[in-house]
C-alpha positions as CSV (number, residue, x, y, z in Angstrom):
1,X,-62.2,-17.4,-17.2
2,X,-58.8,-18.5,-16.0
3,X,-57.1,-22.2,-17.8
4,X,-58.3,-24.0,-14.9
5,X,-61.5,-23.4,-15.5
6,X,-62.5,-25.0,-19.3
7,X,-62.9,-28.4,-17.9
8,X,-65.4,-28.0,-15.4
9,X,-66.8,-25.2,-17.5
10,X,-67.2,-27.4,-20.8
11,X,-68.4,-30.3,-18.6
12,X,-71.1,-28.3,-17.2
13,X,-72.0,-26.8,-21.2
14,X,-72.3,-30.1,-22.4
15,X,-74.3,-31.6,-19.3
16,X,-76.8,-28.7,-20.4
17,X,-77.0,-29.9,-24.0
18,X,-75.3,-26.7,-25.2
19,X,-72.9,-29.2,-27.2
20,X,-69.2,-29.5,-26.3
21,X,-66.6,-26.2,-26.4
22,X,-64.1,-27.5,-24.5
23,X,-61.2,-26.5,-27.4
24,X,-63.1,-23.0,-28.2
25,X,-62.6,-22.3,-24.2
26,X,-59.0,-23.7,-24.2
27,X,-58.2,-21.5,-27.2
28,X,-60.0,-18.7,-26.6
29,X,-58.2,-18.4,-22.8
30,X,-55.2,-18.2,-24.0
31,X,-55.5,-16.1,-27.1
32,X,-54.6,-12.3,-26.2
33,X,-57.7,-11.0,-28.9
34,X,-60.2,-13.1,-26.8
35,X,-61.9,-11.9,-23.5
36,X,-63.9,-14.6,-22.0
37,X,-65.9,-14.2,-18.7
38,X,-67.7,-16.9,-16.5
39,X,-70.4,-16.1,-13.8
40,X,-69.9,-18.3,-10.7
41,X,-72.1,-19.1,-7.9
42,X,-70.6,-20.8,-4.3
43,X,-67.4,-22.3,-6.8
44,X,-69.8,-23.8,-9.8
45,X,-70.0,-22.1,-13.2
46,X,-73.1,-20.9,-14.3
47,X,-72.7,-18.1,-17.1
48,X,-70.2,-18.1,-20.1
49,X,-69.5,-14.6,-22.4
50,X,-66.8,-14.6,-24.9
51,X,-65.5,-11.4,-27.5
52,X,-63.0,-11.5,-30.5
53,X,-61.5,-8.8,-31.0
54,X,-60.5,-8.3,-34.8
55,X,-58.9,-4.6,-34.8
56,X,-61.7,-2.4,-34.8
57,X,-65.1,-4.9,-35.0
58,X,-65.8,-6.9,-31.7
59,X,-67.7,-10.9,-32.1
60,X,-69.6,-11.5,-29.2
61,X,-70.9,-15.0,-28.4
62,X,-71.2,-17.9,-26.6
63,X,-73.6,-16.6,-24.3
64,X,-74.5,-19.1,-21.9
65,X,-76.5,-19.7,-18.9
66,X,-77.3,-22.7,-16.8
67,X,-81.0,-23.7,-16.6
68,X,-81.8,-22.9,-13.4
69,X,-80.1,-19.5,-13.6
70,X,-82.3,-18.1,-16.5
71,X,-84.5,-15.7,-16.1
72,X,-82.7,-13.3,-13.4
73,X,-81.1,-11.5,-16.1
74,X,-77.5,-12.9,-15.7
75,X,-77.6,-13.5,-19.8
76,X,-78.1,-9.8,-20.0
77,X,-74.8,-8.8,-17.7
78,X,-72.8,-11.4,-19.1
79,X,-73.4,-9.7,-22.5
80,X,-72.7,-6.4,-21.7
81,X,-69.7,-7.7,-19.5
82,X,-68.5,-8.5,-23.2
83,X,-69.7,-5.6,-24.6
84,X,-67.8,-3.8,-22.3
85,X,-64.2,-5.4,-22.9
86,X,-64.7,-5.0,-26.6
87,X,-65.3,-1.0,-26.5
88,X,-62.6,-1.1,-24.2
89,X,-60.1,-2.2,-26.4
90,X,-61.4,0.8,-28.9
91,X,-64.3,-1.9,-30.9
92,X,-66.4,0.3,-32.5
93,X,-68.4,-1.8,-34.6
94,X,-70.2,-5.0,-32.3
95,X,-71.5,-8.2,-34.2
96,X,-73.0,-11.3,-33.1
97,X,-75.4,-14.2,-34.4
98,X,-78.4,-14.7,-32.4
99,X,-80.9,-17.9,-31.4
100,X,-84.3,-16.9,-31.1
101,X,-84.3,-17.0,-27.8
102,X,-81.0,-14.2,-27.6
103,X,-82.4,-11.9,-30.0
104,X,-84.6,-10.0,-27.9
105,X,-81.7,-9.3,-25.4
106,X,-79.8,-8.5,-27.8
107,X,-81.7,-5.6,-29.4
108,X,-82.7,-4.0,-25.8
109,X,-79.0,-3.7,-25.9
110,X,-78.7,-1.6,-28.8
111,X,-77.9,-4.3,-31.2
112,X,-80.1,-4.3,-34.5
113,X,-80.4,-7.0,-37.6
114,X,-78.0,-6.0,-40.5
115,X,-78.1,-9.6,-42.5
116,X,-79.2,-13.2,-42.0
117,X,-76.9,-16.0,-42.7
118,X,-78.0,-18.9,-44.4
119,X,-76.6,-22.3,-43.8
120,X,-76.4,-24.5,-47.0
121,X,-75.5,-27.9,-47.3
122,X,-75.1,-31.1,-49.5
123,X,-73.7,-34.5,-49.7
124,X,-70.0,-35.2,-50.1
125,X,-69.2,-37.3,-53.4
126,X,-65.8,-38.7,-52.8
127,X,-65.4,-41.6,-55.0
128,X,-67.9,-39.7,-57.3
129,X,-67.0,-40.0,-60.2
130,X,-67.5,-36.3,-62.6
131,X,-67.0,-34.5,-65.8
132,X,-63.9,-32.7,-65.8
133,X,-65.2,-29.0,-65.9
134,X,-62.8,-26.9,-64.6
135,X,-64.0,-26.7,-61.1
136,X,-63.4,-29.0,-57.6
137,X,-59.5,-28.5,-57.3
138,X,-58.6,-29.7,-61.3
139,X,-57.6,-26.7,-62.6
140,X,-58.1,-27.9,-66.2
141,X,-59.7,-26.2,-68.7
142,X,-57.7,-22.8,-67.3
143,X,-60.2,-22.6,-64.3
144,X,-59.1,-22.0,-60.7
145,X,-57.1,-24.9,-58.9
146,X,-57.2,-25.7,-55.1
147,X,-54.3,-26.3,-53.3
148,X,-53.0,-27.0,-49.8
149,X,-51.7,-23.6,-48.1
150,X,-48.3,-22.3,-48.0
151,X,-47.1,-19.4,-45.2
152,X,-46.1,-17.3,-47.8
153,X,-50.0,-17.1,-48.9
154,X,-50.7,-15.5,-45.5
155,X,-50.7,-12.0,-46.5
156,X,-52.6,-12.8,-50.1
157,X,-55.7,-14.5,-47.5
158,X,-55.1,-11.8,-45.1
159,X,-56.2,-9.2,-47.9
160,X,-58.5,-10.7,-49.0
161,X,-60.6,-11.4,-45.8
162,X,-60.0,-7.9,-44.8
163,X,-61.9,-6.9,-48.3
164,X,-64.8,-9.8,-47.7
165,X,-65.0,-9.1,-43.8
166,X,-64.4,-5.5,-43.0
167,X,-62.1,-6.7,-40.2
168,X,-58.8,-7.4,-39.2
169,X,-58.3,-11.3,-38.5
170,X,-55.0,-11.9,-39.3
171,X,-54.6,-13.2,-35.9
172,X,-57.2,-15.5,-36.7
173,X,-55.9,-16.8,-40.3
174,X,-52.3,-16.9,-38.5
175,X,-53.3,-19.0,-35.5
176,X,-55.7,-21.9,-37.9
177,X,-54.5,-21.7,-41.7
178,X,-51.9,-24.8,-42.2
179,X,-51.1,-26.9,-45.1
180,X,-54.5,-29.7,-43.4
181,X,-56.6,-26.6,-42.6
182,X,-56.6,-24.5,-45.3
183,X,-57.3,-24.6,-48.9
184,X,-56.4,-22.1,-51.4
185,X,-58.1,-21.3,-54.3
186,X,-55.6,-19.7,-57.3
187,X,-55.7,-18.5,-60.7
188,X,-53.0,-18.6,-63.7
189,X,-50.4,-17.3,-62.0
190,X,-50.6,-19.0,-58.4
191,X,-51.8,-16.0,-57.0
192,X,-54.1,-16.6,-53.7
193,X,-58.0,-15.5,-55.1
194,X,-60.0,-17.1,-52.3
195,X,-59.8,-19.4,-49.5
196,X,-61.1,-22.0,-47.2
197,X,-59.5,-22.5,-43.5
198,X,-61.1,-24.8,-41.0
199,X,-60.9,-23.9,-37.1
200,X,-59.5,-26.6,-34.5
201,X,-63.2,-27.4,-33.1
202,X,-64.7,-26.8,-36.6
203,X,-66.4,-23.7,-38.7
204,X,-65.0,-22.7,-42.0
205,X,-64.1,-19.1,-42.9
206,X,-64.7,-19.2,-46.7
207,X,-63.9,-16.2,-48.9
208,X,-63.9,-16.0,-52.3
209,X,-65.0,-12.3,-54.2
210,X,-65.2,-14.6,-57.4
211,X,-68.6,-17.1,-57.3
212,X,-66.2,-19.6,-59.7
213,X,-63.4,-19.3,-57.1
214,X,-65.7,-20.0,-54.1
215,X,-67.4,-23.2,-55.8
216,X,-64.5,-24.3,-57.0
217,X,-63.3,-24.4,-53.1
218,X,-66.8,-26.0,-52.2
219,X,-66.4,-29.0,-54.5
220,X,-62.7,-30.2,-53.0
221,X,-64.7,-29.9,-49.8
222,X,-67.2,-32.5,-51.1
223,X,-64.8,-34.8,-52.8
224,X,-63.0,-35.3,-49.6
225,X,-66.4,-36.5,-47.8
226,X,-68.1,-39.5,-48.9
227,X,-71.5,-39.3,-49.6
228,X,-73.3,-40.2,-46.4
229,X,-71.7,-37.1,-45.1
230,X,-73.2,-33.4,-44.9
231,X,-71.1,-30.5,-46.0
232,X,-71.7,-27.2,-45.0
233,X,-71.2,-23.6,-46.1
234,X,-73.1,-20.4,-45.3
235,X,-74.1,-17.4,-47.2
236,X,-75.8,-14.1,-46.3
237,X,-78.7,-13.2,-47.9
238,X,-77.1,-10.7,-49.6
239,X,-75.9,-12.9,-52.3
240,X,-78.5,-14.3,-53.9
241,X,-77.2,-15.3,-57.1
242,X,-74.3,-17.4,-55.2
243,X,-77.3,-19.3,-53.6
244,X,-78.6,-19.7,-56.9
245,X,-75.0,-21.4,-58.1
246,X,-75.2,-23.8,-55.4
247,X,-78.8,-24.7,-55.6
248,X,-78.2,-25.6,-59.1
249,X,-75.1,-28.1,-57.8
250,X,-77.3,-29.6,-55.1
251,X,-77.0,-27.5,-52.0
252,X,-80.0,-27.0,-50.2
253,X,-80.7,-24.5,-47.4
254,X,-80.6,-26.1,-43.8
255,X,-81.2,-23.2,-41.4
256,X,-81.1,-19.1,-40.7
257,X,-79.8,-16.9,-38.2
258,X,-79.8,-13.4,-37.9
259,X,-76.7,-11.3,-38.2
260,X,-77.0,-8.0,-35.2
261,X,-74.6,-5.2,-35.5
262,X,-73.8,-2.4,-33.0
263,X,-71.8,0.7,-33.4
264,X,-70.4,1.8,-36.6
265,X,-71.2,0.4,-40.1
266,X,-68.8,-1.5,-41.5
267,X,-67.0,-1.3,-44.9
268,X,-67.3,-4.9,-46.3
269,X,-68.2,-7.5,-49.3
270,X,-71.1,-10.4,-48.2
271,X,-70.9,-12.0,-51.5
272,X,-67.4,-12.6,-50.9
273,X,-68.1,-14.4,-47.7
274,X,-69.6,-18.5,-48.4
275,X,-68.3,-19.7,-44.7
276,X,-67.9,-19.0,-41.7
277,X,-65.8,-20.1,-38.0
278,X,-68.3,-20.9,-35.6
279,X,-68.3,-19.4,-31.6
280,X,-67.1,-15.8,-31.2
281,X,-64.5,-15.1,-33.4
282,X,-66.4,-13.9,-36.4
């Protein structure tokens, strides 16, 4: 994919009710971690493949093909197109979240199920009013306080999604975290203990190792929606007992996907992870 061609290619995506990625393409173009291919028939886009390179782990995603393309296995070269770039660039571990309909593809290519992630979600309450406890950005009671961002945080969130994740996203955190993005979620002594940062087309990479840290991000998030709005996070299935936490505070499962890995296993935390970016970035 080349700049020119995100317009006519997100026009195109959302004519085929695939929903609209017209900022993921224009950041994703332009971002020297991201390798994003197109398949193209007599000048029309038909086929979409994107990978995220973060160091040594390769996202792929966004695997798209037009409605009257499917079936002629252009879903399965656009896919390996990506897989290809990735190992290129010295990925040796592949991830990527499947539909029902990709997962098959996906495992004929070598890919196999690792985790599910479950999307959890639950009413905003700002305007609420609640019981000071400690928790949704108050920092009373010497619990964990939320706060905008600052740069100098960057290596603190850096660390600490390297721990959660397994993977190198400081690119990532570096391009998205600002003081409107991002929250930080601290302890005593200021220092960065978890974090929530919000992409330009919306996801939220959420990491917290500490279950108190992680709600405590969670409620700000819901006392900045009112209540007619959803707000979502998302777990693995790993961590059941954060499920648990939020179930008791009202959050109720919405949807699963499947997590598929590739390659190498992967050093990592998933009950440090509560959120996620969406598309292929990880």
């Amino acid at each position: 994919m080349i700049a020119a061609d995100v317009r006519p290619t997100a026009a195109v995506i959302v004519a085929d009710d695939w929903g609209d990625r017209r900022a993921w393409f224009a950041f994703a173009v332009d971002h020297p971690r991201c390798d994003v291919m197109v398949a193209e028939v007599d000048g029309t886009i038909v086929g979409t493949g994107v990978t995220t390179r973060n160091g040594a782990v390769g996202w792929i995603g966004t695997i798209w093909v037009a409605s009257a393309w499917r079936g002629r296995g252009l879903g399965r070269d656009l896919t390996q197109a990506t897989i290809d770039a990735a190992e290129a660039a010295g990925c040796r571990t592949l991830v990527l979240v499947a539909t029902a309909a990709g997962r098959p593809l996906y495992e004929r290519l070598g890919f196999e199920v690792r985790s599910w992630y479950r999307t959890v979600e639950a009413p905003g309450r700002l305007g609420v009013p609640r019981a000071p406890d400690g928790r949704g950005g108050r920092g009373d009671r010497g619990g964990p306080r939320v706060r905008p961002y600052r740069t100098d945080d960057l290596a603190s969130l850096v660390r600490l999604d390297a721990a959660a994740t397994g993977e190198d996203r400081a690119h990532l955190l570096a391009a998205f975290a600002t003081p409107d993005t991002t929250r930080v979620v601290t302890g005593p002594a200021d220092e960065p203990r978890g974090f929530l940062v919000r992409a330009p087309w919306g996801g939220g990479a959420t990491i917290a190792p500490d279950p108190a840290d992680a709600l405590a991000l969670l409620d700000a998030r819901r006392d900045a929606y009112p209540a007619d709005r959803l707000v979502r996070a998302g777990l693995l299935l790993d961590n059941e007992a954060g499920f648990a936490r939020l179930a008791a505070d009202g959050w109720v499962e919405a949807w699963r996907a499947p997590r598929l890995e590739r390659g190498a296993p992967l050093s990592w935390d998933p009950g440090a992870i509560w959120g996620q970016f969406n598309h292929a970035v990880g």
